[in-house]
C-alpha positions as a printed NumPy array, in Angstrom:
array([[  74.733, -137.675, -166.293],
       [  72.799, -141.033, -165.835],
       [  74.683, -143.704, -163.436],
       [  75.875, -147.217, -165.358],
       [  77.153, -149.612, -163.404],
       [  79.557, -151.341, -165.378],
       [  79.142, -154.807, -163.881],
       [  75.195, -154.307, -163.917],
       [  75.09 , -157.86 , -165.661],
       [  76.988, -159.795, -163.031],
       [  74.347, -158.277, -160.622],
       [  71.566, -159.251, -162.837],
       [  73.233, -162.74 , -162.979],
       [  73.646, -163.311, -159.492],
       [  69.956, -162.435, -158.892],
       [  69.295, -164.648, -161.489],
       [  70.979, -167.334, -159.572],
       [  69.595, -166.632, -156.42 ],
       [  65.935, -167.065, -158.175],
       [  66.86 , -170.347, -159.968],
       [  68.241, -171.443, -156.079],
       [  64.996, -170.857, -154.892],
       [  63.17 , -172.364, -157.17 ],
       [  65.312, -175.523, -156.735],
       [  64.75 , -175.445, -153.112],
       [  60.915, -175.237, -153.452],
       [  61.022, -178.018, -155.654],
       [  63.118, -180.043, -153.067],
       [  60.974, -179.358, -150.508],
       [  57.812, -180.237, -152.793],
       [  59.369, -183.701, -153.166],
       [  60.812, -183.884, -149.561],
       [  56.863, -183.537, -148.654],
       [  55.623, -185.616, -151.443],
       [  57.954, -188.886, -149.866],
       [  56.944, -187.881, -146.307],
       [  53.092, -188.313, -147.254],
       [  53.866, -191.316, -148.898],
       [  55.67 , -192.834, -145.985],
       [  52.7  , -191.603, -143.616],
       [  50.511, -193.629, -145.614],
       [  52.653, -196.841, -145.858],
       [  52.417, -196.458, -141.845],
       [  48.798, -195.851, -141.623],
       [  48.355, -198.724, -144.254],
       [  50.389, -201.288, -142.694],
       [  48.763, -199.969, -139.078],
       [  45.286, -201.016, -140.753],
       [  46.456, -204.368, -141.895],
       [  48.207, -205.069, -138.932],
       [  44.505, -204.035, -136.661],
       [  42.571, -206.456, -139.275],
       [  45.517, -209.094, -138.454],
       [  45.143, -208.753, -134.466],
       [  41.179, -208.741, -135.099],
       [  41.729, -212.135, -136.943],
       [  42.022, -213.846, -133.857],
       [  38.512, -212.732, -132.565],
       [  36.642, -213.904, -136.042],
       [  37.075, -216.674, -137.525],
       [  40.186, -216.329, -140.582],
       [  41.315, -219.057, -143.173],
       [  45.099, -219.537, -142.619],
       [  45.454, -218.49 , -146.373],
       [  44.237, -214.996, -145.332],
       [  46.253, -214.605, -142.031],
       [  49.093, -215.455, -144.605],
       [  48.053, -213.069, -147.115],
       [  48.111, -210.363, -144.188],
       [  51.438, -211.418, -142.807],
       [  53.   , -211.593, -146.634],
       [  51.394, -208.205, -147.323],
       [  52.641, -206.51 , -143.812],
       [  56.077, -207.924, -144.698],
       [  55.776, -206.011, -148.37 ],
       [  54.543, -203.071, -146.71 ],
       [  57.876, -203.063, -144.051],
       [  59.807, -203.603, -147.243],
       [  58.391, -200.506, -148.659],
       [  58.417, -198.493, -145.591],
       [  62.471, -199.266, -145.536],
       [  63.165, -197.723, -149.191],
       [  60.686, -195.147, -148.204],
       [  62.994, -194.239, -145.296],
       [  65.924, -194.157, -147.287],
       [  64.252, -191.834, -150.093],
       [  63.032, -189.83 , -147.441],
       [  66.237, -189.473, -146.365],
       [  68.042, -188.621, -149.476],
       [  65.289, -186.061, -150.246],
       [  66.289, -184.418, -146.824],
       [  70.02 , -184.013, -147.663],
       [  69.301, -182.705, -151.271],
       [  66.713, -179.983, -148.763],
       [  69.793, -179.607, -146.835],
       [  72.19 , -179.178, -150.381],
       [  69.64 , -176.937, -151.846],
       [  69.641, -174.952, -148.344],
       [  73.202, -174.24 , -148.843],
       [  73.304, -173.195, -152.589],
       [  70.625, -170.482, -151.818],
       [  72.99 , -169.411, -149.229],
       [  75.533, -168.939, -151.446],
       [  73.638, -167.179, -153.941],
       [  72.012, -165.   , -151.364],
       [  75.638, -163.734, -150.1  ],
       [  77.054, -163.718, -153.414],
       [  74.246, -161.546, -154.64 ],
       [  74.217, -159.445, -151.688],
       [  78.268, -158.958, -152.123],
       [  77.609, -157.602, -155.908],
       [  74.324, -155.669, -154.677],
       [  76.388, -153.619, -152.077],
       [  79.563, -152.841, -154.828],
       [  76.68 , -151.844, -156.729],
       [  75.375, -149.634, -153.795],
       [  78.988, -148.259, -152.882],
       [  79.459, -147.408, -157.041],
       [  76.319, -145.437, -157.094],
       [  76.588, -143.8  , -153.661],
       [  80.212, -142.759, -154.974],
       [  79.163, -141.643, -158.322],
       [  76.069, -139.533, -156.871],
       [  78.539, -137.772, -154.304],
       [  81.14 , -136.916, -156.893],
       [  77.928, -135.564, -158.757],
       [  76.64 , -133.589, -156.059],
       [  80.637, -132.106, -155.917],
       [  81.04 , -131.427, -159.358],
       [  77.193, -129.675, -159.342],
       [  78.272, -128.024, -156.197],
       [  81.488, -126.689, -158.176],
       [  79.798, -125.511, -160.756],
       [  77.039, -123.565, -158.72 ],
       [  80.148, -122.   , -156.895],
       [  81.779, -121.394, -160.453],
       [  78.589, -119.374, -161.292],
       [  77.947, -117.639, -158.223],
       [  82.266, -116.674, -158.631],
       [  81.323, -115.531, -162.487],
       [  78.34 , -113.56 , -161.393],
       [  79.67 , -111.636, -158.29 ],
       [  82.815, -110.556, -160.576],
       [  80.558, -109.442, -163.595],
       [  78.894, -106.751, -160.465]])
């Protein structure tokens, strides 16, 4: 007799859910990386505007351009603030997506293990029954003598 676990598709579910959780955290983390390089090179951008801005001072700049710098290192702090604050909220959706592959995992683990506990059960009442019957016909064969 072949074992069939009769809740086989709620175990094939919750792996299912544990792969979609994954998935959902790599693509978290893809974006939590893609805002990170982004705000590294807001920083190293504003950094170069702000060494061409201090270099101003030892060649000879219009005013127009040390205004253009000054109005374009304010845009850049502007941008590196909402960076910040996407950089942030793509931490704590890391941080939600962390915690929903948790939950899969154990929840997956909890209907692996019935699973586990069903089939160790069902092989040892198999291994009784076959070990019955051998006795049976060990019984029938010693009487026939």
């Amino acid at each position: 007799m072949k074992f069939r676990f009769p809740l086989q598709k709620i175990v094939d579910l919750r792996g299912n859910e544990k792969t979609q959780a994954e998935w959902l955290l790599s693509q978290a983390l893809g974006k939590l990386k893609e805002e990170e390089q982004f705000l590294l090179e807001l920083n190293n951008e504003i950094a170069n505007q702000q060494e061409q801005l201090s270099r101003s001072s030892e060649v000879p700049i219009s005013i127009i351009d040390i205004q253009y710098l000054q109005g374009y290192i304010t845009h850049l702090e502007k941008q590196i603030e909402r960076k910040l604050t996407e950089v942030q909220d793509a931490r704590v959706n890391v941080e939600g997506k962390q915690s929903l592959l948790m939950e899969r995992s154990i929840e997956e683990k909890v209907w692996t293990k019935a699973r586990e506990k069903a089939l160790n059960l069902f092989t040892a009442v198999s291994l009784k029954k076959e070990q019955q019957d051998m006795d049976e016909m060990a019984l029938s064969r010693h009487s026939v003598k």
